[in-house]
N, C-alpha and C positions, 0 to 999 in steps of 0.2 A: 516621526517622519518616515515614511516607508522609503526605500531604496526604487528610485528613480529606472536605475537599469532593471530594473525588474518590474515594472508596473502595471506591463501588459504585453502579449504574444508577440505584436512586433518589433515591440526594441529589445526581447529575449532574444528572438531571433538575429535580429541584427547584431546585437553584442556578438553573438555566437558566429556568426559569421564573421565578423572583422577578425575574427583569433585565430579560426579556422583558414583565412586567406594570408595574415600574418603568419602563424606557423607552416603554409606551401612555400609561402615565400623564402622563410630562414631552413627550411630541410634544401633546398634548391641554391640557396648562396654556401652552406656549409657542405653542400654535400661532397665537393670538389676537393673539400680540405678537410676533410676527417679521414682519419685512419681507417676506420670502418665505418662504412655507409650504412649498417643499419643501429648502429649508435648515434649516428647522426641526426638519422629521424625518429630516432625515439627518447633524444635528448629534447629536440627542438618539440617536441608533443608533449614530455612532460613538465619542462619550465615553462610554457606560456598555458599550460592548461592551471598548474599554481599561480602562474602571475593573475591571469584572469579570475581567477576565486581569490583572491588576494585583492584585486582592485573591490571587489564587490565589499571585503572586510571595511576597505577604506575609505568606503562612500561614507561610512558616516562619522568618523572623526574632520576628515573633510568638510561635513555639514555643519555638525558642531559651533568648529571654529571657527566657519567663518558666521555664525549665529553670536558670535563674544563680541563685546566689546571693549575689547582687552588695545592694552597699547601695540604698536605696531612692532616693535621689538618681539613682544610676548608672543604673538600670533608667527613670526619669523622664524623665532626659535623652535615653538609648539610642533611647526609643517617640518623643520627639517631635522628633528628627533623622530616623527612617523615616518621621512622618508627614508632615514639610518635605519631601523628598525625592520623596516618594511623591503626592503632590500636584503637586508640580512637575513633576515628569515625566509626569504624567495630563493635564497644561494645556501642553506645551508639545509632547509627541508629540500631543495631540489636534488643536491647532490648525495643526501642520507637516499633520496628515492633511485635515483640510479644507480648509488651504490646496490642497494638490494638488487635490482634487477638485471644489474652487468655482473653479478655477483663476486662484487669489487674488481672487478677487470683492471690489472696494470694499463691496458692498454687506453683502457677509459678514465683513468685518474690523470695520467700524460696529458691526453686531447685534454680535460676540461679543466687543469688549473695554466696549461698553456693558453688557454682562451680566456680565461679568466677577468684579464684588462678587457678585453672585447664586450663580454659579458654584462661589466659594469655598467660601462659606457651606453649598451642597449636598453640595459634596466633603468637610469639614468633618464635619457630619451622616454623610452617607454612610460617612466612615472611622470614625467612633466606631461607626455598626451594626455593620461592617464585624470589626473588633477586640473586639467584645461577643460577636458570634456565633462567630468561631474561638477566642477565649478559651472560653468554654461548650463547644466541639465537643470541646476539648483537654478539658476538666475533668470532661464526661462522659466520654469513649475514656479517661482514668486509671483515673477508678473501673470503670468494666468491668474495665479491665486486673487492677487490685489485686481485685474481685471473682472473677478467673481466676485471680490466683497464690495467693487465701486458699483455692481447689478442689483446687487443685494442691499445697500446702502440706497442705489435710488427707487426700487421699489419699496423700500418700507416711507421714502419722505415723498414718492407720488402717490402712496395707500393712504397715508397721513393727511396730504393734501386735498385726497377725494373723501375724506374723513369729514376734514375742517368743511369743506363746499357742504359737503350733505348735511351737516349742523346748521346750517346757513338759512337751510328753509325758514318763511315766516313766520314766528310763530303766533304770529298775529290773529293768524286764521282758528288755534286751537283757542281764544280768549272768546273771540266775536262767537265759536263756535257755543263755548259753555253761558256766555253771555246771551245768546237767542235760546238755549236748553232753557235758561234760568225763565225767560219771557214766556217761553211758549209752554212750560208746567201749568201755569195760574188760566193761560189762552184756552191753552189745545194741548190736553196731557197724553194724546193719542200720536199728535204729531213730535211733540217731546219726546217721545219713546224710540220712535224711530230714528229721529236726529242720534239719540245717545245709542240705539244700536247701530245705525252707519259711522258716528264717530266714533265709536268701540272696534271696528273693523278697519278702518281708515289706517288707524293710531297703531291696531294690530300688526298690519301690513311693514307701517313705519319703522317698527322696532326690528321686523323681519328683516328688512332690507339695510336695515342700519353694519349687518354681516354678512352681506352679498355686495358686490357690487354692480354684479349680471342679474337682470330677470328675463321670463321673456314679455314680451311685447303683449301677451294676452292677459298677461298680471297687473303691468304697466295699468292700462287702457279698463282695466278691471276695477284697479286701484282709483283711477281718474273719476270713473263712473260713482265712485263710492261721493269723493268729494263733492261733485256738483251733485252729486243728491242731498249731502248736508248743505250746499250753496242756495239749492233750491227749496228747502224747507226754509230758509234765512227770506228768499227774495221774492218766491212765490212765480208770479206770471211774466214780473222783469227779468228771469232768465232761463230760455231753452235752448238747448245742447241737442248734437244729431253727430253720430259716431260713422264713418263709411271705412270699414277696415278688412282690407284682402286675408279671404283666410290662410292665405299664404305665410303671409306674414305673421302670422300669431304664435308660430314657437319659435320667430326670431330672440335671439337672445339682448336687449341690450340695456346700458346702464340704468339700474334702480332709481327712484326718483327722479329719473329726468323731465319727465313729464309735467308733474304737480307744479311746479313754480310758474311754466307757463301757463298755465288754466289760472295761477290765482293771480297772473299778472292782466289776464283777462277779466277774471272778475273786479278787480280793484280798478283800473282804468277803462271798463265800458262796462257794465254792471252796475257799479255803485254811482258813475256818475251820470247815470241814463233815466230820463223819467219815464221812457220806452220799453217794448221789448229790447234784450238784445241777444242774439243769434250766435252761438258759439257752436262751432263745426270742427269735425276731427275727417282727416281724411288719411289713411296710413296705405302705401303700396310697398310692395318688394317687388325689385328689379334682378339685373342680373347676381351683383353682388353686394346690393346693399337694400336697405329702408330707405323710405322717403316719408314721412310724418309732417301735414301740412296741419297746421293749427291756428285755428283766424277769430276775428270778432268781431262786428258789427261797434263803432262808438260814435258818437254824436260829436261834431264840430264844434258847437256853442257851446257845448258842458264844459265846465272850468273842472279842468284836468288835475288831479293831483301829482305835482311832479313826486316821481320819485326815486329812491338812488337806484335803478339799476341792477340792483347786486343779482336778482333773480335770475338775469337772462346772462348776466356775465357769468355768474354760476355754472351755468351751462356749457358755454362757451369755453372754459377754462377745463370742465370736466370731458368736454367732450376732446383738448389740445392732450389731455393728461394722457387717456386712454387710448386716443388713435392715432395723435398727429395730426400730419393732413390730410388723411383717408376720411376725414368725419368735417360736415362742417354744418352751419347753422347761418341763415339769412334770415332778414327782418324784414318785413315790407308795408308801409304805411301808406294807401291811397283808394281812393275811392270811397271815405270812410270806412275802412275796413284798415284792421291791424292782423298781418300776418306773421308768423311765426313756422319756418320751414326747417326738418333740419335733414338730413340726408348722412346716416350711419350703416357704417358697415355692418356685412350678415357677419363678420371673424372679428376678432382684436388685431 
C-alpha cells in the first residue's frame, strides 16, 4: 500500500503547506515567551519538520492496523504503544537536534524542559489530527478502490452477458446451410461450391467477431451480404435483397452480429413462408450523431406463420440496453404487409 500523503503533487504540496502554516503559526505564539527569539523559530522549524516526517513513518502502522482483525482491546493497545513511542522519539531526536545546533545552550535547555508539559500536550493534539486525517485518507482511497472493482466487476458480467447474447444466434441457419451443400453436390456441384465458399467466409467473420464487440458498419452489411448469398443459393428466385447504404456511414463503428439475427428473422418469417417473391431491403443513414439501419420484408398475410420465440430480436434489444442504454434503441413495425425492423445507434459508446 503506497503512502496516501504522498501520491501525487498536490497533496505533497498541501501536506507541506499545512506544517509550513502550523510552524508561522507556533514561531508567532512562542515568540513572546522565549528567552530568545531566534531559538524560538528554529525550535518551532525543527520539531514539526520531525513531527511531519514522523507522521509520514506512521501512515503505515496506521494502515496495518486497522487492515487486522484483531480484538478491539488488541488494536487499542497496538495505536497507544505507536503513540508512546512516536512521541518519544519526536522529543528526544528533537531536542538531541537542538541540542547540536544551540550548542547545548543553558539558555535553550531552561526554555524547552520548562515548556515541556506544553509540548506534550501539542504533540498529543497534533497525533490525534494526525491519525483522524490518515485514517479518513485510507477510508476514502477504499471506497474509490471498491468503487473501481464494483466498474470492473460489472464490465466483465455485461462482456459476459454480450458473450451469452452472441452465442444465442441460430444455429439453425448453419444445419439448413450444410443440409442444402449436401443437396446441391449431387444437383449443382458448381453452386455447392460457392455456397461452402460463402459459408466458409460467413463462419470466418463469426469466429472473428466472436473477440470484438465493435465492427464497423461496412463489415457488418459485408457480413450480411455473405449470408443472403448463402439464403439465396437455398431459395433461388423466392428471395431478393437490395442494400441502400450512405457511405458515410461505413466506418461507423457498431455492435458485431447485430445485424444477422434480423435478416434470418426475415428469412424464416417471410421467405420460407412465401410461395412468392419476397423483397428484403437494407436502408442504413448516419445523422448527426448516430445510425439509423432500416431493415424490412415483404410477408404474405395467408401464409401460416411459424410462431416463434422471439429470442433474435430480444437479443438485440438487450445488446443494444447493455452497450448504450438509452442512447440506442430498436423499433418494430408490422403493416402494410411489410415487417420492419429500425434501429437507431450511436456514432460513440
Amino acid at each position: 500500500m503506497s503512502n496516501l500523503l504522498l501520491k501525487d503533487y498536490k497533496t505533497r504540496a498541501v501536506y507541506a503547506l499545512y506544517w509550513v502554516l502550523i510552524t508561522i503559526v507556533q514561531i508567532w505564539v512562542v515568540y513572546n515567551f522565549a528567552p530568545n527569539h531566534a531559538y524560538a523559530a528554529l525550535d518551532a522549524i525543527v520539531f514539526n519538520i520531525l513531527f511531519a516526517l514522523l507522521v509520514l513513518i506512521l501512515w503505515y502502522p496506521l494502515y496495518y492496523n486497522r487492515k487486522k482483525n484483531a480484538p478491539w482491546y488488541n488494536i487499542v493497545f497496538s495505536q497507544l504503544s505507536v503513540a508512546i513511542a512516536f512521541l518519544a522519539l519526536w522529543q528526544i531526536v528533537g531536542y538531541v537536534t537542538m541540542s547540536i545546533l544551540t550548542a547545548d545552550d543553558e539558555v535553550y535547555r531552561k526554555f524547552y524542559f520548562s515548556s515541556l508539559p506544553w509540548r506534550l500536550v501539542y504533540g498529543v493534539l497534533s497525533y490525534m489530527v494526525a491519525v483522524l486525517c490518515c485514517s479518513l485518507l485510507v477510508f476514502i482511497d477504499e471506497l474509490k478502490e471498491k468503487a473501481k472493482n464494483e466498474i470492473r466487476l460489472n464490465e466483465i458480467i455485461r462482456d459476459s452477458e454480450l458473450r451469452l447474447l452472441k452465442s444465442q444466434i441460430n444455429p439453425h441457419f448453419l444445419f439448413n446451410s450444410l443440409n442444402s451443400v449436401n443437396s446441391l453436390i449431387l444437383q449443382n456441384a458448381e453452386r455447392a461450391r460457392e455456397m461452402v465458399v460463402a459459408l466458409s467466409d460467413f463462419l470466418r467473420y463469426t469466429v472473428l467477431s466472436t473477440n470484438q464487440n465493435m465492427m464497423t458498419v461496412e463489415q457488418e452489411v459485408e457480413n450480411v451480404k455473405r449470408y443472403l448469398s448463402i439464403e439465396h443459393l437455398r431459395f433461388g428466385d423466392k428471395l431478393a435483397y437490395t442494400f441502400d447504404v450512405q457511405p458515410e456511414a461505413l466506418t461507423v463503428k457498431m455492435p458485431s452480429m447485430m445485424l444477422q439475427p434480423i435478416f434470418e428473422n426475415a428469412i424464416k418469417h417471410g421467405v420460407c413462408e412465401s410461395l412468392q417473391t419476397v423483397q428484403v431491403w437494407t436502408k442504413v443513414d448516419r445523422r448527426d450523431d448516430y445510425i439509423l439501419i432500416e431493415i424490412g420484408n415483404d410477408f404474405e398475410p395467408g401464409a401460416s406463420s411459424k410462431k416463434g420465440s422471439g429470442t433474435g430480436l430480444r437479443n438485440i434489444s438487450e445488446r443494444l440496453r447493455l452497450l448504450y442504454g438509452t442512447n440506442a434503441s430498436m423499433q418494430v413495425r408490422k403493416e402494410n404487409e411489410r415487417f420492419t425492423v429500425v434501429l437507431q445507434i450511436p456514432t460513440s459508446p
